[in-house]
PDBQT receptor file of N, H, CA, C and O in Angstrom, charges set to zero:
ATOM      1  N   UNK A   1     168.936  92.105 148.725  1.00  0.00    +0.000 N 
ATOM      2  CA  UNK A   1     167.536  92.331 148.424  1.00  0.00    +0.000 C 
ATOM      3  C   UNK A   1     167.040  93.447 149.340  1.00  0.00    +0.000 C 
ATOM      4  O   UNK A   1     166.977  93.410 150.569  1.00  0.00    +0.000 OA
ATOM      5  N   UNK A   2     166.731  94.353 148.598  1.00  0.00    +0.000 N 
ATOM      6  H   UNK A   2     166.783  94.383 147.600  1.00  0.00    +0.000 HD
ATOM      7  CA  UNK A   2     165.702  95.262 149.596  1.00  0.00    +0.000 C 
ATOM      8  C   UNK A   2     164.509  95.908 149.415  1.00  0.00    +0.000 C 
ATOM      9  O   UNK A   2     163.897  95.969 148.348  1.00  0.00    +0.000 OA
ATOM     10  N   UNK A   3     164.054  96.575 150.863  1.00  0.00    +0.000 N 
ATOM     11  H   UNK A   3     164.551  96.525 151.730  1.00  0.00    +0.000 HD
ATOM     12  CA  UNK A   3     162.655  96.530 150.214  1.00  0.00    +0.000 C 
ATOM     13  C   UNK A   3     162.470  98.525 150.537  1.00  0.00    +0.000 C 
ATOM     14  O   UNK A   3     162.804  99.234 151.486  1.00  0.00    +0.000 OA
ATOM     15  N   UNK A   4     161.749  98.831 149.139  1.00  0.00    +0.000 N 
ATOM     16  H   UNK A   4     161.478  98.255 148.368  1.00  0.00    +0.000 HD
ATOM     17  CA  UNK A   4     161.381 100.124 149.068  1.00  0.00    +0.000 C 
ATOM     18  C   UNK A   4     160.193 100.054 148.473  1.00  0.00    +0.000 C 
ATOM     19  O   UNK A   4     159.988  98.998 147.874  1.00  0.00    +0.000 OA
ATOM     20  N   UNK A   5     159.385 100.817 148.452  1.00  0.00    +0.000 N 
ATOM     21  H   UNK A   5     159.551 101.675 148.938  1.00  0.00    +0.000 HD
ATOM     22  CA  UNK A   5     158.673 101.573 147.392  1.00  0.00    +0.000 C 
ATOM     23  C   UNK A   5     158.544 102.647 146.535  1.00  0.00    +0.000 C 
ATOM     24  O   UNK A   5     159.368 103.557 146.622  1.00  0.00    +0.000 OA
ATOM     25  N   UNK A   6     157.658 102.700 145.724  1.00  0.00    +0.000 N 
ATOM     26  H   UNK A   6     156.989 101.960 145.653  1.00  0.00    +0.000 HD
ATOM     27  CA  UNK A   6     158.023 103.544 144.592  1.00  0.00    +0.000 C 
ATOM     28  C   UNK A   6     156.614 105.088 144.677  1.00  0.00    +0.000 C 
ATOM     29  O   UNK A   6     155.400 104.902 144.597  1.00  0.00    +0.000 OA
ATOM     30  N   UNK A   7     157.088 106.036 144.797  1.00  0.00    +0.000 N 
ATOM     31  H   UNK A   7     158.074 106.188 144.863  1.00  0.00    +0.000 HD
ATOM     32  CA  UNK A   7     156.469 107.195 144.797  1.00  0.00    +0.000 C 
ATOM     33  C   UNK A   7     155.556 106.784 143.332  1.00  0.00    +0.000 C 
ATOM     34  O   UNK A   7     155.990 106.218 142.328  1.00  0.00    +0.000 OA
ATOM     35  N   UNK A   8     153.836 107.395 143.668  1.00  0.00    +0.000 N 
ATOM     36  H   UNK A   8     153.484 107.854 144.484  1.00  0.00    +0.000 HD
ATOM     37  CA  UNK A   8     152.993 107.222 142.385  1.00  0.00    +0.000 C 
ATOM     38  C   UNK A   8     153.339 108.438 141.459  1.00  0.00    +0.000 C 
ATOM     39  O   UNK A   8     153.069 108.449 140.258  1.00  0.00    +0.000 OA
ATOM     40  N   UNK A   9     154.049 109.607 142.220  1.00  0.00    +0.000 N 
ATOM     41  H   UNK A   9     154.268 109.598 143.195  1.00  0.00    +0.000 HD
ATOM     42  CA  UNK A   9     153.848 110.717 141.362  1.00  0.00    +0.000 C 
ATOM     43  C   UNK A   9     155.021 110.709 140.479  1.00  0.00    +0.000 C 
ATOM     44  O   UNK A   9     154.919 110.943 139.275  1.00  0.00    +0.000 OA
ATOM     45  N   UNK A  10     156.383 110.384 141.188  1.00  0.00    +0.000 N 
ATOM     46  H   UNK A  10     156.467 110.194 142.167  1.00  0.00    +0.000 HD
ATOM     47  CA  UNK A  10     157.454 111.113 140.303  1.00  0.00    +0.000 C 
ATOM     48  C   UNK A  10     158.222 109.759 140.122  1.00  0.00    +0.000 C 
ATOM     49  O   UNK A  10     159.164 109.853 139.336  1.00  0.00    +0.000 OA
ATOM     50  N   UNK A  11     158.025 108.491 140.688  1.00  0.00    +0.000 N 
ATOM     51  H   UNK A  11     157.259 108.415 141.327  1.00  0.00    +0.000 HD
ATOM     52  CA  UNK A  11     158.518 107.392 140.621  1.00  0.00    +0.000 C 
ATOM     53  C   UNK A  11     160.206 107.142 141.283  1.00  0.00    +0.000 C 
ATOM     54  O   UNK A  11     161.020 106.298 140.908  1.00  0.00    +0.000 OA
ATOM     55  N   UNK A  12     160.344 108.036 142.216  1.00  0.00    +0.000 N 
ATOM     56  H   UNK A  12     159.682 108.721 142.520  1.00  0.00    +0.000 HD
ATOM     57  CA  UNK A  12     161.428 107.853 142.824  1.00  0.00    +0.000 C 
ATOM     58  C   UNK A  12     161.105 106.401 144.052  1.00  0.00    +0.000 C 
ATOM     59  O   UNK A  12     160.014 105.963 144.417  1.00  0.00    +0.000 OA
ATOM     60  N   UNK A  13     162.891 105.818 144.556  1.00  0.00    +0.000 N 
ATOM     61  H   UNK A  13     163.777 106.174 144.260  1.00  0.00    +0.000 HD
ATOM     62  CA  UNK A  13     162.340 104.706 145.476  1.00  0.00    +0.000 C 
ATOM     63  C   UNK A  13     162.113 105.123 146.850  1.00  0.00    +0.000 C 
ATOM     64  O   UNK A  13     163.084 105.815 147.154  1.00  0.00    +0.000 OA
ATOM     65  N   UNK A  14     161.452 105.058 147.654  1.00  0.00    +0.000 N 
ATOM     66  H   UNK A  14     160.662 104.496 147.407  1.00  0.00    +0.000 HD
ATOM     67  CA  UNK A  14     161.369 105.362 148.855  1.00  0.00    +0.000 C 
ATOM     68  C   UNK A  14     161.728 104.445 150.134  1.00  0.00    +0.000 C 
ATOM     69  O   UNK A  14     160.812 103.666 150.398  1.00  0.00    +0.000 OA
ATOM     70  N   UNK A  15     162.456 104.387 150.690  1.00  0.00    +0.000 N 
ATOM     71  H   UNK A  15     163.200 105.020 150.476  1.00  0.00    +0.000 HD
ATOM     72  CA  UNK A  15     162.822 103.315 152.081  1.00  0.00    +0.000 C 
ATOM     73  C   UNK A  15     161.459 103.224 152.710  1.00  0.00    +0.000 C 
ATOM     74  O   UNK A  15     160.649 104.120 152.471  1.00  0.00    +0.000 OA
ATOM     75  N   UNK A  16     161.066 102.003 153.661  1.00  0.00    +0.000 N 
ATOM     76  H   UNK A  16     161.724 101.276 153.855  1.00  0.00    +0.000 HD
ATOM     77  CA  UNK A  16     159.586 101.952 154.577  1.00  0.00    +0.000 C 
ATOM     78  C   UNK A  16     159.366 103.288 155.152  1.00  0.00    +0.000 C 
ATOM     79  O   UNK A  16     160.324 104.004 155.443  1.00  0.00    +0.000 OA
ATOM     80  N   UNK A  17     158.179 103.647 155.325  1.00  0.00    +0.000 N 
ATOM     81  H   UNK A  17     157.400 103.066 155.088  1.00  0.00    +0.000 HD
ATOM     82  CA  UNK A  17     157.918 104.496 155.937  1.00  0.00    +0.000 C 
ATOM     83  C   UNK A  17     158.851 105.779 155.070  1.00  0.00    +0.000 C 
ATOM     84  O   UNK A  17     159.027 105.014 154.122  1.00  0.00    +0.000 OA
ATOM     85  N   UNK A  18     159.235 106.458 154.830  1.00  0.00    +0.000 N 
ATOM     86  H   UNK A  18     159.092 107.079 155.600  1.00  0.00    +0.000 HD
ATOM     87  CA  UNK A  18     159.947 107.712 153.870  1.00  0.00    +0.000 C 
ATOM     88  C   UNK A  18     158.738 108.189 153.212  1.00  0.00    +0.000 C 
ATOM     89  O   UNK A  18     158.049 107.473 152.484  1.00  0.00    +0.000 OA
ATOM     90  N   UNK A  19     158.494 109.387 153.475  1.00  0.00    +0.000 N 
ATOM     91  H   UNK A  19     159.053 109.969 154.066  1.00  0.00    +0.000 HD
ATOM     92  CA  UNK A  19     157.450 110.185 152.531  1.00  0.00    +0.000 C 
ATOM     93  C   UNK A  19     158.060 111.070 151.729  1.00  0.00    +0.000 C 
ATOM     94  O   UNK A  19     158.816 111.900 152.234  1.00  0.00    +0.000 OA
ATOM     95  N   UNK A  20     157.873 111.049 150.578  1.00  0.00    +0.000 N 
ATOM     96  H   UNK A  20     157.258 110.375 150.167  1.00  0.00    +0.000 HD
ATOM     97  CA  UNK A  20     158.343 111.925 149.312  1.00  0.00    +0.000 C 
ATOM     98  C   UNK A  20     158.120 113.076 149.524  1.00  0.00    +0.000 C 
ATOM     99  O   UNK A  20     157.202 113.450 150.254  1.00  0.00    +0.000 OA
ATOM    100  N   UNK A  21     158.820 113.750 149.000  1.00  0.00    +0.000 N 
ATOM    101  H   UNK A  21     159.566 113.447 148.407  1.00  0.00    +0.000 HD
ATOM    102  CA  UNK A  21     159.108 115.451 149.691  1.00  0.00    +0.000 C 
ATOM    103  C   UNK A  21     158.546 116.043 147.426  1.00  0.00    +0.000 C 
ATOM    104  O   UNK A  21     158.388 117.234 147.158  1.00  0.00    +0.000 OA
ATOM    105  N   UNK A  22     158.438 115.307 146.684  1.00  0.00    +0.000 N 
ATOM    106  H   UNK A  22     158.566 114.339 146.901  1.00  0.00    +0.000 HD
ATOM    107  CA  UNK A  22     158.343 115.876 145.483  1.00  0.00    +0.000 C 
ATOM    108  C   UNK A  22     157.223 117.193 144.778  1.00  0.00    +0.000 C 
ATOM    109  O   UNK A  22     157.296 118.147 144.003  1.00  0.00    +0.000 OA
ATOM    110  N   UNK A  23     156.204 116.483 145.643  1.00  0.00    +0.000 N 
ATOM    111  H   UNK A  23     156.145 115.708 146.272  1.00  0.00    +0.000 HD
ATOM    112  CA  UNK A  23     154.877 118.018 145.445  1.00  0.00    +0.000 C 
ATOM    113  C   UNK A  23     155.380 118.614 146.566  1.00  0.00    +0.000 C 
ATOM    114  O   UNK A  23     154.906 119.688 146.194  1.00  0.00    +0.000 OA
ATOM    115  N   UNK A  24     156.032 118.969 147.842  1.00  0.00    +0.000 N 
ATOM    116  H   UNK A  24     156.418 118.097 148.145  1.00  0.00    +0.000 HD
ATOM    117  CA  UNK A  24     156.493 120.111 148.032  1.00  0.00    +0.000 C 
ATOM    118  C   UNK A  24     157.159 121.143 147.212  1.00  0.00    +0.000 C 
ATOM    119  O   UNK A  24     156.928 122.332 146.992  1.00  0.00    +0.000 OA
ATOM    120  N   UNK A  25     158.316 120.063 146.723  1.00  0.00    +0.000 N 
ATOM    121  H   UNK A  25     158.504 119.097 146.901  1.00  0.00    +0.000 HD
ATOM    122  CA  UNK A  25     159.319 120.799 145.574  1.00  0.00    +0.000 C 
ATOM    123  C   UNK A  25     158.437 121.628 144.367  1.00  0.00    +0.000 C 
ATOM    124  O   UNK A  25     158.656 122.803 144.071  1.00  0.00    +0.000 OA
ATOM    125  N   UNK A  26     157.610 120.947 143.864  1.00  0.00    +0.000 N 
ATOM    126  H   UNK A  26     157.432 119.993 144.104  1.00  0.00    +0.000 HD
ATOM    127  CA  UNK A  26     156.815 121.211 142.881  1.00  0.00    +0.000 C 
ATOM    128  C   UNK A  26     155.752 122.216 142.847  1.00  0.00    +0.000 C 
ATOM    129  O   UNK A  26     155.211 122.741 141.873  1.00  0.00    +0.000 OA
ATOM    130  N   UNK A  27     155.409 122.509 145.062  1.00  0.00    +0.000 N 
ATOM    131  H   UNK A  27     155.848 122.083 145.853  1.00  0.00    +0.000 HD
ATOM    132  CA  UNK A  27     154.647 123.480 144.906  1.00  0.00    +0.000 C 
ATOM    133  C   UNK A  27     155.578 124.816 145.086  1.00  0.00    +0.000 C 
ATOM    134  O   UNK A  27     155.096 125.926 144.863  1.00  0.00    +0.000 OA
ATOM    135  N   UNK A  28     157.132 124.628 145.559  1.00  0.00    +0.000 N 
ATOM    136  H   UNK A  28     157.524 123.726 145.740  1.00  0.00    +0.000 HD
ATOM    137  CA  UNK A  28     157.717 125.459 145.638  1.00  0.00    +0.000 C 
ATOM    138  C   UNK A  28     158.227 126.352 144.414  1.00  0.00    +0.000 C 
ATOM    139  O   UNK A  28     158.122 127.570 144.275  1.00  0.00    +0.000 OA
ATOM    140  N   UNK A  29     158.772 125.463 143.616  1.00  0.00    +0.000 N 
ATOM    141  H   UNK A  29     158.857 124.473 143.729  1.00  0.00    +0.000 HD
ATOM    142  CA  UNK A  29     158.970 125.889 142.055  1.00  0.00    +0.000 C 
ATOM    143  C   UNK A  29     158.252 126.167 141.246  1.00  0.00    +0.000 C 
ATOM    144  O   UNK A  29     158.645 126.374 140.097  1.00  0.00    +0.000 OA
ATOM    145  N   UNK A  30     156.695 126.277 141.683  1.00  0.00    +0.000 N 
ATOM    146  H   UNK A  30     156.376 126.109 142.615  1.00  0.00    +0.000 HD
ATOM    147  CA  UNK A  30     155.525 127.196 140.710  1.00  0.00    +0.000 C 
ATOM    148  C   UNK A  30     155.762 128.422 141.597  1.00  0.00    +0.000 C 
ATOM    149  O   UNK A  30     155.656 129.555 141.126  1.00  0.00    +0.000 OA
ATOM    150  N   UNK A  31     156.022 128.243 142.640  1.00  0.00    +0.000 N 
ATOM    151  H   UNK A  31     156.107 127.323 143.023  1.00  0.00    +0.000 HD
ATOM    152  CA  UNK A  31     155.607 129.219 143.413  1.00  0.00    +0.000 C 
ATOM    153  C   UNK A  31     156.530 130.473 142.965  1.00  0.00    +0.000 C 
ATOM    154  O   UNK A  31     156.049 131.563 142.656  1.00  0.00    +0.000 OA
ATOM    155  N   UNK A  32     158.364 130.090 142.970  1.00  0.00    +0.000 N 
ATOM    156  H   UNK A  32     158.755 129.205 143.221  1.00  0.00    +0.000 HD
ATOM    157  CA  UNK A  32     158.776 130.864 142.564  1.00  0.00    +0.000 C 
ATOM    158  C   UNK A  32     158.788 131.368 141.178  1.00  0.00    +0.000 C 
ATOM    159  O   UNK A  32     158.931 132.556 140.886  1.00  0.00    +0.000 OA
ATOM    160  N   UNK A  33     158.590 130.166 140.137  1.00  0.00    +0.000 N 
ATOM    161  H   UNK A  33     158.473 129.201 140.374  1.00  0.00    +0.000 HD
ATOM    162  CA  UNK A  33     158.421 131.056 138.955  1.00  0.00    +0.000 C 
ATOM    163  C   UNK A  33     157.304 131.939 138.451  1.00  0.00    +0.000 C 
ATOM    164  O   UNK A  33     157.370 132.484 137.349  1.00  0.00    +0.000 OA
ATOM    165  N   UNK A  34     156.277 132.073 139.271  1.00  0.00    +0.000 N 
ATOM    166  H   UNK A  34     156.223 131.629 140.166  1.00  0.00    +0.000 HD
ATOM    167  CA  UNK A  34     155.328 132.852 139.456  1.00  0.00    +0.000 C 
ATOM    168  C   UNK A  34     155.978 134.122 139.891  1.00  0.00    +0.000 C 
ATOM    169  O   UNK A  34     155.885 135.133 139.196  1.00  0.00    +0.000 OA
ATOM    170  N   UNK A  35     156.513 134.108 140.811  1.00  0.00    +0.000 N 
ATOM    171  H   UNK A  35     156.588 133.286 141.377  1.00  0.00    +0.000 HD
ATOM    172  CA  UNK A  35     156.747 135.589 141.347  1.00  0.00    +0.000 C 
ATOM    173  C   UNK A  35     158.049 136.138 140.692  1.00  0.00    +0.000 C 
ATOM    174  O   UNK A  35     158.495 137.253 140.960  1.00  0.00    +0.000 OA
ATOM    175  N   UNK A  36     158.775 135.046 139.583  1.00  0.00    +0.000 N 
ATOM    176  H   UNK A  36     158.412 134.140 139.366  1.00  0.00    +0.000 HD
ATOM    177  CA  UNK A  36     159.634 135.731 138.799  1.00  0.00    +0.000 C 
ATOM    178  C   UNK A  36     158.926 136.036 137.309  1.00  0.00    +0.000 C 
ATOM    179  O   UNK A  36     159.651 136.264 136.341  1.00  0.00    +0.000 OA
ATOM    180  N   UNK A  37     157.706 136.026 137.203  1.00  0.00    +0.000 N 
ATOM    181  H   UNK A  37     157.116 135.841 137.990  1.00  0.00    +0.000 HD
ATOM    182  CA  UNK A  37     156.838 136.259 136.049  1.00  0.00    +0.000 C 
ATOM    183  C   UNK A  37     156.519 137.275 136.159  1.00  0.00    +0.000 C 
ATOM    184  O   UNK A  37     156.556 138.183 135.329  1.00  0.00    +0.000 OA
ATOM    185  N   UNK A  38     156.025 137.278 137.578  1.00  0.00    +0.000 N 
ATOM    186  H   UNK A  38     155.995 136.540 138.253  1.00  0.00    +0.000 HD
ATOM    187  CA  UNK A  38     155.068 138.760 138.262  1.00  0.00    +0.000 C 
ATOM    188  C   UNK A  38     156.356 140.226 137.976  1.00  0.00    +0.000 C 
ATOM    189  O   UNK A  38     156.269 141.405 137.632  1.00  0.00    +0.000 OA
ATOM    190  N   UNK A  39     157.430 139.313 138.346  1.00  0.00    +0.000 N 
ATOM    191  H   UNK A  39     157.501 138.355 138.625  1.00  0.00    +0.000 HD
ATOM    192  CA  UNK A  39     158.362 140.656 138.497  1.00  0.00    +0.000 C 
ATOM    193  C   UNK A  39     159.265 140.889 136.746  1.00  0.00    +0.000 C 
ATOM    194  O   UNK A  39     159.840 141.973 136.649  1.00  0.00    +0.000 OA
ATOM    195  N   UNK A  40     159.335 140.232 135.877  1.00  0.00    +0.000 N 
ATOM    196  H   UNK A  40     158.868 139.352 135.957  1.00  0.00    +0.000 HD
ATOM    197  CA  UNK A  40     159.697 140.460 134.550  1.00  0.00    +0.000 C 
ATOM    198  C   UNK A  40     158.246 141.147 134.140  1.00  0.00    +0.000 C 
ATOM    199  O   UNK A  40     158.251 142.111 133.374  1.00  0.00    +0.000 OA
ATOM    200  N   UNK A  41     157.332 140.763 134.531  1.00  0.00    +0.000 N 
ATOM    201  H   UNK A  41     157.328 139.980 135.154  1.00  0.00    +0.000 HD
ATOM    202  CA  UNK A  41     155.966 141.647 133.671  1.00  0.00    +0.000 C 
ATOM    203  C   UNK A  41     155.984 143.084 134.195  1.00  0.00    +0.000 C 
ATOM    204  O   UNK A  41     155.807 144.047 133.448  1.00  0.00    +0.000 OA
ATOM    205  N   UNK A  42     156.234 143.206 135.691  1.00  0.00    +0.000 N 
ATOM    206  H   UNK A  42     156.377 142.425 136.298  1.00  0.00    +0.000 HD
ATOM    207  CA  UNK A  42     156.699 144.478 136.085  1.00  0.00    +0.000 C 
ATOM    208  C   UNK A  42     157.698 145.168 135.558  1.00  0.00    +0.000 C 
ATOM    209  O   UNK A  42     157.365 146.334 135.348  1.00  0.00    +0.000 OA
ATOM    210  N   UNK A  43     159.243 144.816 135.134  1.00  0.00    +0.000 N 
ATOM    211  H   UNK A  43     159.514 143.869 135.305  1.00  0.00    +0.000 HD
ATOM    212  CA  UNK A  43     159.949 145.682 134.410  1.00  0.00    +0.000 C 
ATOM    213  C   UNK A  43     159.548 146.076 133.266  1.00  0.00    +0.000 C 
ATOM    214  O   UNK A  43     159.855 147.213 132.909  1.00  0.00    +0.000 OA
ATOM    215  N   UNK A  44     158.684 145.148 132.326  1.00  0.00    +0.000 N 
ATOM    216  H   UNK A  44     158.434 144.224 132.617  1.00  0.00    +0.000 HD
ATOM    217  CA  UNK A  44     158.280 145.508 131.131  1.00  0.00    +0.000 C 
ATOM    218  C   UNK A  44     157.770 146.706 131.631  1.00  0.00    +0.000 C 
ATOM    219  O   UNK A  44     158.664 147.503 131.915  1.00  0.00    +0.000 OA
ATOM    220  N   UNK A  45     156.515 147.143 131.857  1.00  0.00    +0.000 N 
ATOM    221  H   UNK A  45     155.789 146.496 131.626  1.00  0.00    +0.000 HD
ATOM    222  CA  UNK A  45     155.437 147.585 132.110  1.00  0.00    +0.000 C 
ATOM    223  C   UNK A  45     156.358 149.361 132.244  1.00  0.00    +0.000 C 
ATOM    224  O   UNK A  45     156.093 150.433 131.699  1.00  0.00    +0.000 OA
ATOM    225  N   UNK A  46     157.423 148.978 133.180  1.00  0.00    +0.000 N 
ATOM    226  H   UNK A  46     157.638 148.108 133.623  1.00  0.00    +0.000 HD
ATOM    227  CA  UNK A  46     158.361 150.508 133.592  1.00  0.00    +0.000 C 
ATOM    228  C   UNK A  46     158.690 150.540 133.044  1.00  0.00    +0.000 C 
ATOM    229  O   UNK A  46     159.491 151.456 132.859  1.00  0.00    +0.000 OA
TER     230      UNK A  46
């Protein structure tokens, strides 16, 4: 038997105390596909 909890956002289990790392990930991966948007709209453009 053990005891975890469950992240509200992405529903992964978490051990006591463990803070979910998932909206990092999530702000990281807008982040980059943003700046791979920025840079395909730039080749168009040339």
């Amino acid at each position: 038997m053990g005891f975890f909890r469950t992240c509200p956002d992405c529903g992964s289990n978490l051990d006591p105390n463990e803070k979910c790392d998932c909206q990092n990930k999530n702000e990281k991966e807008a982040t980059c596909y943003d700046e791979a948007e920025k840079n395909r709209v730039a080749e168009k453009a040339s």
